[in-house]
Phi, psi and omega in degrees: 000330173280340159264352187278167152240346175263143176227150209268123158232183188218127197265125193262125171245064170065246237239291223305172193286158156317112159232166219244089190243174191207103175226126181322137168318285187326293183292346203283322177286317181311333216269335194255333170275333177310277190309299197318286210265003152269356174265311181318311166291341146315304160297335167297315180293338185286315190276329184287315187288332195278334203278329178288333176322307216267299221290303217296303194322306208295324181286281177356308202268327175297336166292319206275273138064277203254322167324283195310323188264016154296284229282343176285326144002272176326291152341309179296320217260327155282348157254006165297320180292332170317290178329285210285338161277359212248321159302306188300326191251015145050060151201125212298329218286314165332311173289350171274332174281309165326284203269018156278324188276016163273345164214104186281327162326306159219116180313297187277030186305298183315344189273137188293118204309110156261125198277115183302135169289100183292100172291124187303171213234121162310149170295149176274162174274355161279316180287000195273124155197117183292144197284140187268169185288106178292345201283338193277304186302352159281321164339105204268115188250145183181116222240334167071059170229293204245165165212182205224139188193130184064074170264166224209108183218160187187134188251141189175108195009063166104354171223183203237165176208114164229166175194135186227167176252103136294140178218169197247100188306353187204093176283351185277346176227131205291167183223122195231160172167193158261167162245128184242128156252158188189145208255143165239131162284195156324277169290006184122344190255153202229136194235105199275137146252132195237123203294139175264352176245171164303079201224347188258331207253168201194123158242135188235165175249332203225283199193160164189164191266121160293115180222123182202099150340042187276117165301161170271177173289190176284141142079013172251099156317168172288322205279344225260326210262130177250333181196168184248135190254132178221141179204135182245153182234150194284201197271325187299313184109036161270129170313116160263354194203124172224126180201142154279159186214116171301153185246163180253153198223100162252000000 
């Protein structure tokens, strides 16, 4: 078959006589290539039509797509013109209704936000007390007429017990005055104590002990407290002598 160019076949049909063909090498290779380049072309036709299929989808969907943001365009585009007759004709309620429906979830979305205000809550007139100038109320005075030695302090249900030893730094002259006391807090706030007896005031010639009993104040602790301000003041009612003194809190 490989050197002939005719190839011979032979038909056996039962009884019947033998027949006999003679077909060229060339068609006989046509005749066997022939399904192979009709599956091919076939599968080629297969693969073209699925790749126009995905382009048509594609267009399809980039069509649907641009429509929608036609008509949102659009949309946009009629309510401006709203807007803008709704301006023209200068009426609020319309306009309010207008630019509520852009967000129906919140109507007042356009409106500006008002912050609730908290109104400060007053003071009681026991608590109103103004803070003193700690540099004055820390402010160490000694004028070198009295002096304060063994001071003595003890918190004891609801009252302070103090007591010092005064003396007159200058015995050739007598020294009369007072004792003015007053508690410094914690933060800063001072609290004046006040004797229910003649228990502060005092004329010497050399020293005497001061022992004095003072309620505290309303709503003032032991813990509240950081030190005790003792100021003896002369008959005018000038400092001659002022100092804080840490309390000890046992």
């Amino acid at each position: 078959m490989v050197g002939g160019t005719m190839i011979d076949i032979l038909v056996l049909r039962g009884a019947a006589a033998v027949g006999r063909y003679r077909l060229p090498a060339w068609l006989l290779r046509l005749l066997l290539l022939a399904p192979v380049a009709i599956v091919l072309l076939l599968g080629a036709a297969v693969a073209v039509a699925y790749h126009l299929h995905q382009d048509n989808i594609a267009l399809t969907d980039r069509a649907a797509a641009l429509r929608q943001e036609i008509d949102a365009a659009g949309e946009g585009l009629l309510r401006l013109e709203n807007l803008e007759r709704t301006l023209r004709s200068k009426d609020m309620t319309e306009l309010e209704t207008l630019l509520g429906s852009y967000n129906p979830d919140n109507p007042g979305w356009w409106k500006p936000r008002v912050e609730e205000r908290k109104e400060p809550v007053a003071a009681s007139p026991g608590e109103t007390r103004e803070r003193p100038d700690l540099s004055k109320l820390l402010a160490r005075v000694d004028a070198n007429q009295a002096g304060v030695d063994n001071l003595k302090v003890k918190f004891d249900n609801r009252r302070l017990t103090v007591g010092f030893d005064l003396s007159n730094v200058t015995p050739q002259t007598g020294l009369v005055g007072k004792v003015e006391a007053g508690l410094v807090g914690n933060d800063g706030s001072f609290w004046p104590l006040k004797a229910e007896k003649d228990e502060l005031s005092f004329q010497i010639q050399r020293f005497k002990q001061i022992s004095a009993s003072l309620p505290l104040p309303a709503k003032i602790e032991a813990r509240d407290v950081y030190g005790l301000r003792l100021v003896i003041v002369d008959p005018a009612g000038k400092p001659v002598f002022a100092q804080v003194y840490p309390v000890q809190k046992d």
